[in-house]
N, C-alpha and C positions, 0 to 999 in steps of 0.2 A: 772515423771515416765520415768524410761530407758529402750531405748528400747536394744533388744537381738542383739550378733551379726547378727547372721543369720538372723533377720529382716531388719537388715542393710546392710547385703549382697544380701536378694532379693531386697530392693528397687533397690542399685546399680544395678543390674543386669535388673531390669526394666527398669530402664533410660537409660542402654547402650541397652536396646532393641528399644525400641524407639529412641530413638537417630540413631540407624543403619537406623529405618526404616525410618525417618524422610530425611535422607542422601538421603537411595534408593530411595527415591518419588521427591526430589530433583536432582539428577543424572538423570531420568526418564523426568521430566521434561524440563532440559535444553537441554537435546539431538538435535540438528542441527534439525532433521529430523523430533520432535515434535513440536519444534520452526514453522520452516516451514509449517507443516499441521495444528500450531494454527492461524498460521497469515494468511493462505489460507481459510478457515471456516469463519474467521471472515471477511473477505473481503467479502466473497460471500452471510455472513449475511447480511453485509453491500448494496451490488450490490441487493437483493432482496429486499428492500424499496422503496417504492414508490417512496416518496419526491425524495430521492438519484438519482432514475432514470430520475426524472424530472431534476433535475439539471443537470445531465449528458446530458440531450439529447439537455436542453438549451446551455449548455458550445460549444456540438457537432456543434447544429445549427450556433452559434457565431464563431465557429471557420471556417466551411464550408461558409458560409458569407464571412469572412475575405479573405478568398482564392479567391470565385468566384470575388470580389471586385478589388483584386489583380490583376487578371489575367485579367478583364476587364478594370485596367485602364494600365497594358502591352500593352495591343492591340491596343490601343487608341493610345498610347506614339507613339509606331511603326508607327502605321498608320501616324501618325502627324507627325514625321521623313520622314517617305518617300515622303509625299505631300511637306515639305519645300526642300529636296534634289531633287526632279522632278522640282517645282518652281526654286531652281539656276541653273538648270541643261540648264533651257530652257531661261537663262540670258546671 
């Protein structure tokens, strides 16, 4: 069965409708600005998990640890510098 012009000119005409709009929602989507408010959404989906905030607050504790660990064997180093520098001091 063949079909009619005009039936082969609405379909065309359908598929360049679609087609456009399929662009526009693609155009819509890529935009910087929708980029940026998807990966901001899903982050804060992200950040509202439990588990997630458990591990965060481990990584936090781990990293806080590290620092106070630091700085107390700083003080230590120091201190043990200036007792060997007073010790030659008084040779």
């Amino acid at each position: 069965m063949s079909r009619s012009i005009d039936d082969i000119q609405r379909d065309i005409e359908r598929t360049r409708h679609q087609l456009a709009q399929t662009l526009d929602q693609l155009a819509e989507r890529s935009r910087p600005q929708n980029l940026v408010d998807d990966a901001k959404n899903g982050v804060t989906e992200k950040l509202q998990d439990p588990t997630v905030q458990r591990i965060l607050a481990g990584v936090g504790a781990v990293v806080v640890g590290g620092i106070v660990l630091a700085v107390v064997r700083s003080r230590k180093k120091n201190k043990d510098l200036k007792e060997i520098q007073r010790l030659l001091s008084q040779r």
